[in-house]
VEXPA-336435 format. One record per residue (C-alpha): residue in one letter; x, y, z. Coordinates in Angstrom, 2 decimals. Example, Ala and Ser with C-alpha at 12.3 -4.5 7.8 and 13.67 -1.06 7.14 Angstrom:
<aa->a; x->12.30; y->-4.50; z->7.80> .
<aa->s; x->13.67; y->-1.06; z->7.14> .
! end
This chain:
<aa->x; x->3.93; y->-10.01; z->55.29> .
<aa->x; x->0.92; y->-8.07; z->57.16> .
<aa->x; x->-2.10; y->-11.06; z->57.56> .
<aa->x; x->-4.32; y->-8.78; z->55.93> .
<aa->x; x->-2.29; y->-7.90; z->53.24> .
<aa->x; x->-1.68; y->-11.38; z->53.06> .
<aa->x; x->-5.45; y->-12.68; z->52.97> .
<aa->x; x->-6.33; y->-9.98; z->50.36> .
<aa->x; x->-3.31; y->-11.30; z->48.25> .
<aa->x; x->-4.99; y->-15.40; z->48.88> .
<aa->x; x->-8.45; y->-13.81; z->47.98> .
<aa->x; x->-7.81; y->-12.25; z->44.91> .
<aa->x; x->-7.86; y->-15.18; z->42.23> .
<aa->x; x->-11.28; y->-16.25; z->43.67> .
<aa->x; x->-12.60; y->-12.55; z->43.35> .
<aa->x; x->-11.59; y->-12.03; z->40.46> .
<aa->x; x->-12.53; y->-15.54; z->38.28> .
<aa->x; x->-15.95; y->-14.57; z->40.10> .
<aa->x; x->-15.96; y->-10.87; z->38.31> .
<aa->x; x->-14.79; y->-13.01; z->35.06> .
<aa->x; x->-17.45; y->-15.77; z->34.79> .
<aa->x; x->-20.12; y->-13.70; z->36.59> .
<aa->x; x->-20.14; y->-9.90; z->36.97> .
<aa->x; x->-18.39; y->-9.16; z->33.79> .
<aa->x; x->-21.10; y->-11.14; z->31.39> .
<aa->x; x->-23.80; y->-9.76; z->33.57> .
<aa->x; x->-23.17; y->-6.56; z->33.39> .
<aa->x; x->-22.38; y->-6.44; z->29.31> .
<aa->x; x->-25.50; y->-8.51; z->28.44> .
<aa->x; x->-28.09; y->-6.51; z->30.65> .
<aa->x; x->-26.67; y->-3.30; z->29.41> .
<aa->x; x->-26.70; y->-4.84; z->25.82> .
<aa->x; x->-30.35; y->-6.45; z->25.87> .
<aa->x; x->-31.47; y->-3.28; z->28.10> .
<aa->x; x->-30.14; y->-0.54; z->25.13> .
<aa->x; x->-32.19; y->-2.79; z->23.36> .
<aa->x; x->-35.58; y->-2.68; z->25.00> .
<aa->x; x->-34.90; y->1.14; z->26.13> .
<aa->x; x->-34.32; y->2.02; z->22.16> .
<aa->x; x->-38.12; y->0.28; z->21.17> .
<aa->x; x->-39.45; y->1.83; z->24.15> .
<aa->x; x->-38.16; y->5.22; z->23.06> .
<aa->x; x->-39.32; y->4.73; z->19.75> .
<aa->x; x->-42.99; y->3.46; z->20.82> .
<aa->x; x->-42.94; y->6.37; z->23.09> .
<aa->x; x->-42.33; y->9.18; z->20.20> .
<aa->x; x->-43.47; y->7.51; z->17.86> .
<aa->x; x->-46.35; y->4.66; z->18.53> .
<aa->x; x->-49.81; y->4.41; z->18.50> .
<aa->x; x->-51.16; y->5.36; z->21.68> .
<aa->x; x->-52.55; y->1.67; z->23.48> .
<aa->x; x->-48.27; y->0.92; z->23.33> .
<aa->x; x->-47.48; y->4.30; z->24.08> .
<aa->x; x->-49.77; y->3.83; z->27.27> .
<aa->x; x->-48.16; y->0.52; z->28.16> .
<aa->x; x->-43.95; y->1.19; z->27.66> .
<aa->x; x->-45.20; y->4.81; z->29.79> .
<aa->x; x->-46.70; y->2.36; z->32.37> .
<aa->x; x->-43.67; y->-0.09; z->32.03> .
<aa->x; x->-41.05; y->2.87; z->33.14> .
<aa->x; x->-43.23; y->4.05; z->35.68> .
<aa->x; x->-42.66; y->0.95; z->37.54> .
<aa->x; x->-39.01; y->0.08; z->37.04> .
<aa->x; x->-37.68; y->3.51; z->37.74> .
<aa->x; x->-39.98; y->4.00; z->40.28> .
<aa->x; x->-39.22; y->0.52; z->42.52> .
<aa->x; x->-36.10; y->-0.62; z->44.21> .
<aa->x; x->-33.74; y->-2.68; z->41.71> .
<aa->x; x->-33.47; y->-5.19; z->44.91> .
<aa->x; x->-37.27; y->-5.37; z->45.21> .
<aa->x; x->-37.54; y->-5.93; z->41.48> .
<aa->x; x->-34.40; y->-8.93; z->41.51> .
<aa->x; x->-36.36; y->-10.57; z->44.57> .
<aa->x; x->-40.46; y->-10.54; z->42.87> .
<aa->x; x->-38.61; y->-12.03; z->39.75> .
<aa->x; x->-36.29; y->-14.56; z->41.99> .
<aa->x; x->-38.32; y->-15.39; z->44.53> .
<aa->x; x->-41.91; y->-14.41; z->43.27> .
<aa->x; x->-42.74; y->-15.93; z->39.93> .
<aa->x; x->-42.15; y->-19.42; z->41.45> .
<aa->x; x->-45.12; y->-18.70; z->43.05> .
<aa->x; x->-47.00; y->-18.22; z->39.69> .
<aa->x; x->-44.74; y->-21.73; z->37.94> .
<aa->x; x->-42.29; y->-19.71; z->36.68> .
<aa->x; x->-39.01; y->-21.21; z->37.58> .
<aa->x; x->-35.73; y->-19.64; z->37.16> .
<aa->x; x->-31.81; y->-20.16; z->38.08> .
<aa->x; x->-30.84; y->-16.86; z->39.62> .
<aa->x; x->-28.19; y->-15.61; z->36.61> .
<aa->x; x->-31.10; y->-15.50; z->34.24> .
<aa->x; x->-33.31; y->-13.55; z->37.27> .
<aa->x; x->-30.88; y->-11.52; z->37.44> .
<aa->x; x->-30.32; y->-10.88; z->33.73> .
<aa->x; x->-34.03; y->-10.36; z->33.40> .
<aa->x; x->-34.52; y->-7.90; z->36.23> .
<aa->x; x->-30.80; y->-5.72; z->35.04> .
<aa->x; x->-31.94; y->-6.12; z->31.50> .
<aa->x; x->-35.64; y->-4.20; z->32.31> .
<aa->x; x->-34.41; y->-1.88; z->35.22> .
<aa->x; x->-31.60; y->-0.67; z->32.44> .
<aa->x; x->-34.23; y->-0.97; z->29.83> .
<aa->x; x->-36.42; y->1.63; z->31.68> .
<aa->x; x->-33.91; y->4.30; z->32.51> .
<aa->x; x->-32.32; y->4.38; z->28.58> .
<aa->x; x->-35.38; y->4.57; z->27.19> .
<aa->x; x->-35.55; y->8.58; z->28.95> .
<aa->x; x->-32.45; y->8.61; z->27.81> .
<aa->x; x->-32.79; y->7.64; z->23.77> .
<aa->x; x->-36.08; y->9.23; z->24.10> .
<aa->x; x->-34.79; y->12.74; z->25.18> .
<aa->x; x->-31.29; y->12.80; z->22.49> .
<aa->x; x->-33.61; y->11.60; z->20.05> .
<aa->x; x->-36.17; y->14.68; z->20.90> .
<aa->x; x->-33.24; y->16.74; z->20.79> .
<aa->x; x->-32.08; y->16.53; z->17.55> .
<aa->x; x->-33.74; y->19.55; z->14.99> .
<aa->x; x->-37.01; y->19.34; z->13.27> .
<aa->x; x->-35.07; y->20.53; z->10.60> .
<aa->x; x->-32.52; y->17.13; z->10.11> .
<aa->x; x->-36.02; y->15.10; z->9.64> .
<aa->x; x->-36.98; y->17.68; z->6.66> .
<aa->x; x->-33.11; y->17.56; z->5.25> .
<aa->x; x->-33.64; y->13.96; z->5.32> .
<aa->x; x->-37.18; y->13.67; z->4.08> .
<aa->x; x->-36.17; y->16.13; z->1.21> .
<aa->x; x->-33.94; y->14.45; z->-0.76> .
<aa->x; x->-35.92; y->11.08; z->-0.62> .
<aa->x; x->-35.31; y->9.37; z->2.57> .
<aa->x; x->-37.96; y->7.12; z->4.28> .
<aa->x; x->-38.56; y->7.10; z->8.11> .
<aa->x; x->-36.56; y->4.39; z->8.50> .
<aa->x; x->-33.05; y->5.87; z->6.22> .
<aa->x; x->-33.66; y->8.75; z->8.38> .
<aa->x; x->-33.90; y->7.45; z->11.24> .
<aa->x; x->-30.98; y->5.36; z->10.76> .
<aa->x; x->-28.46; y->7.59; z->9.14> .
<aa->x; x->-29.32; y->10.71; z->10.09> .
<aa->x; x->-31.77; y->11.15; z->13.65> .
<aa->x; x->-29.63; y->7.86; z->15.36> .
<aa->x; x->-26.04; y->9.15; z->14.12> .
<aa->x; x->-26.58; y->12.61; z->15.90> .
<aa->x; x->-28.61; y->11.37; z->19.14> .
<aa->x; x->-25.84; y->8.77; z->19.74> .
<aa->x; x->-22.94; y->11.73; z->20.23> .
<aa->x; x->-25.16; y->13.59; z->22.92> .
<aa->x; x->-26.06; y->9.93; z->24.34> .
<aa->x; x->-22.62; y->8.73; z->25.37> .
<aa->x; x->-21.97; y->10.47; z->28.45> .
<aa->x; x->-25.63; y->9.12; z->30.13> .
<aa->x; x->-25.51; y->6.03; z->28.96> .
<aa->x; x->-21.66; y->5.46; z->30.08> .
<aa->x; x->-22.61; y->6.67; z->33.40> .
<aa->x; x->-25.45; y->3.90; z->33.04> .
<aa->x; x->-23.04; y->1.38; z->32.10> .
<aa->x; x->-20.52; y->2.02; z->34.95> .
<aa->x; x->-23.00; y->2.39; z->37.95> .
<aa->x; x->-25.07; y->-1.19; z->35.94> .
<aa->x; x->-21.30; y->-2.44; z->37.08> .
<aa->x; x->-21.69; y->-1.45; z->40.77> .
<aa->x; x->-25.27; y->-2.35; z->41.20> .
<aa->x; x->-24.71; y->-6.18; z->39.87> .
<aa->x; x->-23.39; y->-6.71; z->43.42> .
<aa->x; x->-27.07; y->-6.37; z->44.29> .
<aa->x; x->-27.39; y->-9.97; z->42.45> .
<aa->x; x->-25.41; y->-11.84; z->45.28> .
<aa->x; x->-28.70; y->-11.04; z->47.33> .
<aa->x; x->-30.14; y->-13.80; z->44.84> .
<aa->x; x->-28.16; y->-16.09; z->45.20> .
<aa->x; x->-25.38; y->-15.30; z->41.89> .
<aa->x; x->-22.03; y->-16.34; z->42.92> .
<aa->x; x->-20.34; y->-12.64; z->41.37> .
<aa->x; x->-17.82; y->-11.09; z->42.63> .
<aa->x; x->-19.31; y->-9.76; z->45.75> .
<aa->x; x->-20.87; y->-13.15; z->46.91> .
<aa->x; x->-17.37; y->-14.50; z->46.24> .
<aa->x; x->-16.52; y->-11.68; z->49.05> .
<aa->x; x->-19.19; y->-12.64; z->51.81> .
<aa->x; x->-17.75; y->-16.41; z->51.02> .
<aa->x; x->-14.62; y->-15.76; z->51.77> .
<aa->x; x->-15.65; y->-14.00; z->54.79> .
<aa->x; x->-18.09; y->-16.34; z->56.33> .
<aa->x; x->-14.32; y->-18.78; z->56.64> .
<aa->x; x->-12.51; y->-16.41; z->57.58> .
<aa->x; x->-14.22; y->-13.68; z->59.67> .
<aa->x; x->-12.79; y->-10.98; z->58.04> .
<aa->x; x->-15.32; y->-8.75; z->56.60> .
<aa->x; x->-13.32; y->-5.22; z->56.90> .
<aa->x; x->-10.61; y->-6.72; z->54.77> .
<aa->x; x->-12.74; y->-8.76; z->52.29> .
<aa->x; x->-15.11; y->-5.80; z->51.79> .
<aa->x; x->-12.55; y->-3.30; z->51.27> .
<aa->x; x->-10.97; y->-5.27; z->48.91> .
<aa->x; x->-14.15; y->-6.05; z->46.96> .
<aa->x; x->-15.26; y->-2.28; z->47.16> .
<aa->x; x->-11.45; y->-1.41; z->45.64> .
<aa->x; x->-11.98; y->-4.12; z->42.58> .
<aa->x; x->-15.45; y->-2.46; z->41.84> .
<aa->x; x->-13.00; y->0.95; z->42.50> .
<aa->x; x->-10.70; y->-0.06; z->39.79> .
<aa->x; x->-12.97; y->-1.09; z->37.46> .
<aa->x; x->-15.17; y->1.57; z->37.36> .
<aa->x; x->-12.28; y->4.09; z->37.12> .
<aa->x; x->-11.11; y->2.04; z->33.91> .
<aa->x; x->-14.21; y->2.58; z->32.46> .
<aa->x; x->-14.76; y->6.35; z->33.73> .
<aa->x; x->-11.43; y->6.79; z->31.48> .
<aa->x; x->-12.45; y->4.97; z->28.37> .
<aa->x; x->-16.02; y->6.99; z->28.70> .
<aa->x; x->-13.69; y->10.29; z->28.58> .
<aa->x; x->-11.88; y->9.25; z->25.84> .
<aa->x; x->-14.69; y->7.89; z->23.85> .
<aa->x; x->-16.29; y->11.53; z->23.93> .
<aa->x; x->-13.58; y->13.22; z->22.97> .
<aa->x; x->-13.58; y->11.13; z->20.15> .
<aa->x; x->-16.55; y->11.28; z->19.39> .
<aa->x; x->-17.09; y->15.18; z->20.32> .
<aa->x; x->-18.16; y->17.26; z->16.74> .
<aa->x; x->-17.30; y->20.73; z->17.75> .
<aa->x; x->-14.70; y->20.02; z->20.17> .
<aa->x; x->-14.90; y->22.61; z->22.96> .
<aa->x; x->-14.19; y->22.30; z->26.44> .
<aa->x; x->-12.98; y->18.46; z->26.20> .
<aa->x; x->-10.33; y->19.27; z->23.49> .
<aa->x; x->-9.62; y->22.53; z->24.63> .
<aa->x; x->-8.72; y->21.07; z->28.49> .
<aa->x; x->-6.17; y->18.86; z->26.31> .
! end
């Protein structure tokens, strides 16, 4: 058997227990936590008075407008500085969970724009409050035409958790630079890293097409290319 072949075949447990206790949650409780804070930031920002609408606009400004490294390493390595102390999964989880938050909240905030004046008075008319509407009619509709952004959120959120190993989270792609710093064999190691994240992402690209087919109301192109 080829050594490299060979060392990627030795390697591959460790890489992937690290993408099972470590990547994996990260990336589905940021994304969870961040759909969170993006939906009440969408909804201040329609919605809110305007002090909060001032603040969640300043907010975005400077998560999607600063490197997600930069913001990993000021919450990491900067609020010790100030006594705030934390182990680098929950830095990490706090800096994915508010970069994520940031970008879906232009997301939500845009499907929900999108959806007619006319389904608020619908709702409205036959005795709905704010709230039913927004629930089961405004949220219902905006969610179709939010799938394909927010999957494409989801799957590059997968890539860009590799940025945590720069704090010090043992994921999948620290688990990689490990490995290498043994046995001096970062072509092979990367590559095989980069192919995992590969893999994965194409699994998910897949489900994301199937879950808008499914979820498509007129069907069109997607059903008609089937």
């Amino acid at each position: 058997m080829p050594h490299w072949l060979q060392l990627m075949l030795d390697s591959l447990p460790t890489l992937l227990w690290a993408a099972l206790i470590f990547t994996v949650p990260l990336t589905l409780l940021s994304f969870a936590f961040g759909l969170f804070v993006g939906l009440v930031a969408a909804l201040v920002r329609l919605f809110g008075p305007k002090p909060l609408v001032a603040v969640v606009r300043f907010y975005v400004w400077i998560f999607r407008g600063t490197p997600l490294l930069v913001q990993l390493f000021l919450i990491f390595y900067g609020l010790p500085s100030v006594g705030i102390l934390l182990d680098a999964f929950s830095a990490a989880l706090i800096g994915f969970t508010l970069n994520i938050g940031a970008y879906t909240s232009e997301i939500i905030r845009a499907v929900i724009g999108s959806v007619p004046k006319g389904q608020w008075e619908a709702a409205y008319s036959i005795g709905m409050t704010w709230g039913q509407a927004m629930r089961r009619t405004i949220l219902p509709q905006a969610g179709r035409v939010a799938v394909p952004p927010l999957s494409n959120t989801f799957i590059s959120l997968v890539k860009d958790t590799s940025l945590a190993a720069a704090i010090t989270v043992p994921e999948m792609f620290q688990a990689a630079q490990r490995i290498v710093a043994t046995t001096y064999e970062p072509l092979i190691l990367y590559v095989e890293a980069a192919a995992l994240y590969l893999a994965l992402s194409s699994v998910l690209s897949a489900l994301q097409t199937r879950l808008e087919k499914r979820l498509s109301r007129y069907g069109g192109f997607l059903e008609a290319r089937s």
